[in-house]
MDTraj code that builds the backbone (N, CA, C; nanometers):
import mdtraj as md
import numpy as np

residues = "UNK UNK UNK UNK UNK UNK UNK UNK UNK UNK UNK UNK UNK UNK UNK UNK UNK UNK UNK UNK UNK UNK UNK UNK UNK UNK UNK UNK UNK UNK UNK UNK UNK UNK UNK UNK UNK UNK UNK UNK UNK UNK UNK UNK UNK UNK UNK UNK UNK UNK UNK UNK UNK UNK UNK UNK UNK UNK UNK UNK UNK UNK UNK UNK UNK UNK UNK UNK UNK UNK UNK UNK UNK UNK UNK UNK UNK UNK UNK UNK UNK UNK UNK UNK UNK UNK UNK UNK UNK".split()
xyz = np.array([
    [-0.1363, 5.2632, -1.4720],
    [-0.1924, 5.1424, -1.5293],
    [-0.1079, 5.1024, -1.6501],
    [-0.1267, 4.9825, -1.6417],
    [0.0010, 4.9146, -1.7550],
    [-0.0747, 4.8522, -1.8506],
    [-0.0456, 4.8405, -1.9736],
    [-0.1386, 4.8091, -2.0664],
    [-0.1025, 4.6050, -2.0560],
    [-0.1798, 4.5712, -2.1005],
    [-0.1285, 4.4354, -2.0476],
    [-0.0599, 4.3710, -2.1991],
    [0.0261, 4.2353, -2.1521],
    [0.1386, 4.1992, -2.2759],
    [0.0382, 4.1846, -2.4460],
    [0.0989, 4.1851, -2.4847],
    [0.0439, 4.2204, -2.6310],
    [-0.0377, 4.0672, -2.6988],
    [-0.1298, 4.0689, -2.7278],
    [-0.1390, 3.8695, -2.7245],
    [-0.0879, 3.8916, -2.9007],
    [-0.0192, 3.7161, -2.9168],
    [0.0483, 3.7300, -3.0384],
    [-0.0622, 3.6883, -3.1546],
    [-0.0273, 3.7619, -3.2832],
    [-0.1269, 3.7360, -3.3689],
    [-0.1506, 3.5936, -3.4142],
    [-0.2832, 3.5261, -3.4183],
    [-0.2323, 3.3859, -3.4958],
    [-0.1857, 3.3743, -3.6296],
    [-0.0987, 3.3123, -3.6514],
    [-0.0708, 3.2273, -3.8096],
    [-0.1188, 3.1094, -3.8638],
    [-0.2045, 3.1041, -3.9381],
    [-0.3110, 2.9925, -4.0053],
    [-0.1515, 2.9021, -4.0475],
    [-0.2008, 2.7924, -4.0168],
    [-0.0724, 2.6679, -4.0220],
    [-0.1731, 2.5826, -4.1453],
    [-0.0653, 2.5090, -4.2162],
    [-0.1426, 2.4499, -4.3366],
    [-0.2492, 2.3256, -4.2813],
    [-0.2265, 2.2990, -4.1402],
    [-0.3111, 2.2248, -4.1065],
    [-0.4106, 2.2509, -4.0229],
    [-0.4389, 2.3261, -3.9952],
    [-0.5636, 2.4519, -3.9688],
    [-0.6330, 2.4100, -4.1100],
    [-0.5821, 2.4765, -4.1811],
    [-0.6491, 2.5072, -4.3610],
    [-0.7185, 2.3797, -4.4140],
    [-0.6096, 2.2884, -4.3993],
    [-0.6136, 2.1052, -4.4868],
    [-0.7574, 2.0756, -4.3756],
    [-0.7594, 2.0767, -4.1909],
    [-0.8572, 2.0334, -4.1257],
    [-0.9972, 2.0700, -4.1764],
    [-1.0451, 2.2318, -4.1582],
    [-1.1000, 2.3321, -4.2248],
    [-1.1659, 2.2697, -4.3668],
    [-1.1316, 2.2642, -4.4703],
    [-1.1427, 2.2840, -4.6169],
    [-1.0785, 2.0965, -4.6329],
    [-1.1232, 2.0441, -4.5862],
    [-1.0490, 1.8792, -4.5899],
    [-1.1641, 1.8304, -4.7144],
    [-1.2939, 1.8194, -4.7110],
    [-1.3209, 1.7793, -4.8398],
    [-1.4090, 1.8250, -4.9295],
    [-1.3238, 1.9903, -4.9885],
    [-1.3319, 2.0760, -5.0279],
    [-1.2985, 2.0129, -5.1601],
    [-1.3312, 2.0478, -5.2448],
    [-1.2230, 2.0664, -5.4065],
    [-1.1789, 2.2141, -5.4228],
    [-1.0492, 2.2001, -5.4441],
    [-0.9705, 2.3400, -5.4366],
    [-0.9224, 2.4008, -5.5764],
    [-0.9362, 2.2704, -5.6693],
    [-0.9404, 2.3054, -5.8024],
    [-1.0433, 2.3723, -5.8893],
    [-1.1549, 2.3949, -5.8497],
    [-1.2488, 2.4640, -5.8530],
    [-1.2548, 2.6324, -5.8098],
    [-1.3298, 2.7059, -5.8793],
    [-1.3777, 2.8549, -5.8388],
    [-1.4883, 2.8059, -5.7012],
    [-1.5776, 2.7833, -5.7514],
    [-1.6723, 2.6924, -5.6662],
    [-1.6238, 2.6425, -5.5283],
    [-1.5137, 2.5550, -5.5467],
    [-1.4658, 2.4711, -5.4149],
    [-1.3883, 2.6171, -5.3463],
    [-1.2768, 2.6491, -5.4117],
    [-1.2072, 2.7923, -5.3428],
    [-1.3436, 2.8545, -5.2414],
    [-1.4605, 2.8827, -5.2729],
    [-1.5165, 2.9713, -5.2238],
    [-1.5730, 2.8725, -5.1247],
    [-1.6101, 2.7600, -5.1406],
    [-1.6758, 2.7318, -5.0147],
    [-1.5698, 2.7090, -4.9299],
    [-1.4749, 2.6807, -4.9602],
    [-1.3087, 2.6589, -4.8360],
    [-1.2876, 2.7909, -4.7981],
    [-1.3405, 2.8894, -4.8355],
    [-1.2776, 3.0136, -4.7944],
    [-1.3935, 3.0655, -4.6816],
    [-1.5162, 3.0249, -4.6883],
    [-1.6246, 3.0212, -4.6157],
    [-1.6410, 2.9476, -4.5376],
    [-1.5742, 2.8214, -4.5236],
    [-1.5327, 2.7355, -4.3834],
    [-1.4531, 2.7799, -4.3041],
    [-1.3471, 2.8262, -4.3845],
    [-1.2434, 2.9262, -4.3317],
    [-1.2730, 3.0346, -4.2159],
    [-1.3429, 3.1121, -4.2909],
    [-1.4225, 3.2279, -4.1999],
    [-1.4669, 3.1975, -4.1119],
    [-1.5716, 3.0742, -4.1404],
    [-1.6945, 3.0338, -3.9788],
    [-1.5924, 3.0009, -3.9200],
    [-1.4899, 2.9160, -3.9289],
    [-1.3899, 2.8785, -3.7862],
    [-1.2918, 2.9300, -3.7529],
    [-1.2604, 3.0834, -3.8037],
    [-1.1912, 3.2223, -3.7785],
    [-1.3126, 3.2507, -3.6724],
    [-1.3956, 3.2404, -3.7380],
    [-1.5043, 3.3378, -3.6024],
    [-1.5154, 3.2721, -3.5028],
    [-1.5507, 3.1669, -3.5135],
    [-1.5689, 3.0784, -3.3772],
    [-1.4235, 3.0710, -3.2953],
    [-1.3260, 3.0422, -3.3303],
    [-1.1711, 3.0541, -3.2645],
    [-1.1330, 3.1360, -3.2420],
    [-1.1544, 3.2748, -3.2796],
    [-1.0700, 3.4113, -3.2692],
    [-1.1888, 3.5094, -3.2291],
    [-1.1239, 3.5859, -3.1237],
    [-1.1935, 3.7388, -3.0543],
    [-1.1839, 3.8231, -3.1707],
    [-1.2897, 3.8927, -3.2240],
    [-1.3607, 3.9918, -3.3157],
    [-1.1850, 4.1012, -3.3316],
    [-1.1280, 4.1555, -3.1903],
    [-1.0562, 4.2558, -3.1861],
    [-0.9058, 4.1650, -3.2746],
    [-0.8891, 4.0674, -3.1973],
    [-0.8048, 3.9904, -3.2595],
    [-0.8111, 3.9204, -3.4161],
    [-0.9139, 3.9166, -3.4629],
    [-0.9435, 3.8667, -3.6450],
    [-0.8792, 4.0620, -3.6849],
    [-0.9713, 4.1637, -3.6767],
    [-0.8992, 4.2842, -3.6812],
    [-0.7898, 4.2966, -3.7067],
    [-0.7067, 4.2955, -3.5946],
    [-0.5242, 4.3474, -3.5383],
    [-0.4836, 4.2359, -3.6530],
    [-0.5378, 4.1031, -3.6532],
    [-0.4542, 4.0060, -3.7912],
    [-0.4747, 4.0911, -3.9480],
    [-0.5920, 4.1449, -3.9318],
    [-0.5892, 4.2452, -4.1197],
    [-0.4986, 4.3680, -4.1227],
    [-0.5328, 4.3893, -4.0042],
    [-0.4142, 4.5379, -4.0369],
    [-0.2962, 4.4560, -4.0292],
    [-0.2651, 4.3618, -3.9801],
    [-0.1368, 4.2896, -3.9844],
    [-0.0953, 4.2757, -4.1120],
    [-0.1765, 4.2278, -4.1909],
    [-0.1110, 4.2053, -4.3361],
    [-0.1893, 4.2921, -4.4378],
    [-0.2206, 4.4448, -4.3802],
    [-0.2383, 4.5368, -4.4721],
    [-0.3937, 4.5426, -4.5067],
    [-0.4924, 4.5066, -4.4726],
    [-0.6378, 4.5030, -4.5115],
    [-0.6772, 4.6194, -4.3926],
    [-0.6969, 4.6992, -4.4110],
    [-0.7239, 4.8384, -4.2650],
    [-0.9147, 4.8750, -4.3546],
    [-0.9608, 4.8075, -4.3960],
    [-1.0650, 4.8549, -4.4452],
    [-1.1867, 4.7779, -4.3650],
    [-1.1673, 4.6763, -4.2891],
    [-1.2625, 4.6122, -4.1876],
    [-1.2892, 4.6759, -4.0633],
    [-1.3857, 4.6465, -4.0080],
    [-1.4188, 4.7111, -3.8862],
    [-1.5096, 4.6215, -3.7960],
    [-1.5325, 4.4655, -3.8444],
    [-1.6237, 4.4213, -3.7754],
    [-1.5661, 4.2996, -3.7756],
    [-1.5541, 4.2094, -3.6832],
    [-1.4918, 4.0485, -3.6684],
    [-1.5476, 3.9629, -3.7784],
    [-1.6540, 3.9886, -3.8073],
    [-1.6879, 3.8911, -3.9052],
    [-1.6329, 3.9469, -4.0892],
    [-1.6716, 4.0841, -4.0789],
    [-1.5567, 4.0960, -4.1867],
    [-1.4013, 4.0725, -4.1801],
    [-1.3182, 4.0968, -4.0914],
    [-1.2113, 4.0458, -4.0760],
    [-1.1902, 3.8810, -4.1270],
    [-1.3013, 3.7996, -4.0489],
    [-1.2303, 3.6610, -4.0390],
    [-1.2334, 3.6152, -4.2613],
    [-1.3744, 3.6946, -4.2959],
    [-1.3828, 3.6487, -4.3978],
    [-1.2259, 3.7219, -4.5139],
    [-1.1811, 3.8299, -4.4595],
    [-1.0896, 3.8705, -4.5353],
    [-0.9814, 3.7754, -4.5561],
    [-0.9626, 3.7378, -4.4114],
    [-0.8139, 3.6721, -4.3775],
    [-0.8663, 3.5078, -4.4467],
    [-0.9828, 3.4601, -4.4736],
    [-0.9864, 3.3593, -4.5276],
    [-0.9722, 3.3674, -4.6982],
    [-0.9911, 3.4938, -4.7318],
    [-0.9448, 3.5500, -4.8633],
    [-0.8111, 3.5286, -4.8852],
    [-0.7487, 3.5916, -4.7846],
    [-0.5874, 3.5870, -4.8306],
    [-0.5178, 3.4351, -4.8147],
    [-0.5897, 3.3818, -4.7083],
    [-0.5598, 3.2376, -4.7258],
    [-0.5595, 3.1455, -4.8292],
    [-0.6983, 3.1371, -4.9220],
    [-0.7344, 3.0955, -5.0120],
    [-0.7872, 3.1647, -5.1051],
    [-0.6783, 3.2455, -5.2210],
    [-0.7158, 3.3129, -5.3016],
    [-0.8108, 3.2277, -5.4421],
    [-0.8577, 3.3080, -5.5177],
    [-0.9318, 3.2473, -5.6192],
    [-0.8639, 3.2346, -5.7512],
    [-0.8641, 3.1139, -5.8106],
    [-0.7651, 3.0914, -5.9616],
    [-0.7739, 3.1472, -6.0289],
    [-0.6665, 3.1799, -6.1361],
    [-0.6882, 3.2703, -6.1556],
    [-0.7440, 3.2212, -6.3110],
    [-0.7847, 3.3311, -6.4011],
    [-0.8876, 3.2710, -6.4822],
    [-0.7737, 3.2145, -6.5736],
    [-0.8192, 3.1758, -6.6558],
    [-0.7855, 3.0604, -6.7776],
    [-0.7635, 3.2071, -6.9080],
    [-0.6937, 3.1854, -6.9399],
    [-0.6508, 3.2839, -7.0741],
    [-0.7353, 3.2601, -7.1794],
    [-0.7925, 3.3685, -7.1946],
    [-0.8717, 3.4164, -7.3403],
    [-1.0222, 3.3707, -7.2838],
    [-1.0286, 3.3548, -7.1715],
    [-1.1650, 3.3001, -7.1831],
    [-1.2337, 3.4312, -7.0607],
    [-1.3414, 3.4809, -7.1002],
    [-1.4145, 3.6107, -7.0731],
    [-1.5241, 3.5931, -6.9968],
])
top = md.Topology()
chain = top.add_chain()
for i, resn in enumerate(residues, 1):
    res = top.add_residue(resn, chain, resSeq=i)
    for name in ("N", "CA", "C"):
        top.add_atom(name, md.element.get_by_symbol(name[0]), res)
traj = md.Trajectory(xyz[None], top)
């Protein structure tokens, strides 16, 4: 038995992201998080659980184990959070 061809990982294209998070505010902590949570729901809905997975270990996240944690990771690395403002606590 032959294992069958390898399916290729997806790469989030900036227009995936812009469709996704379109009228988001990204200048925001606030907006980041809800774009990163649109992100996720349409990682899950588009992508097989095993396949959101094989994409985290792809770029080093090996700490997921469930599709829905995956999709939300990879919407992490997509859209990271600003970073804070200096001196302010």
């Amino acid at each position: 038995m032959t294992d069958p061809a390898p399916r290729p990982l997806v790469t989030l294209s900036g227009t995936f992201l812009r469709r996704t998070a379109r009228r988001v505010d990204l200048t925001t902590q606030a907006g980041r998080a809800s774009a990163r949570l649109l992100v996720a729901v349409e990682l899950g809905r588009s992508m097989e659980p095993e396949d959101l997975i094989r994409a985290c270990r792809a770029h080093g996240v090996g700490y997921v184990c469930a599709g829905h944690q995956a999709a939300h990771a990879l919407a992490a690395l997509c859209i990271p959070a600003l970073p804070e403002v200096e001196g302010r606590h």
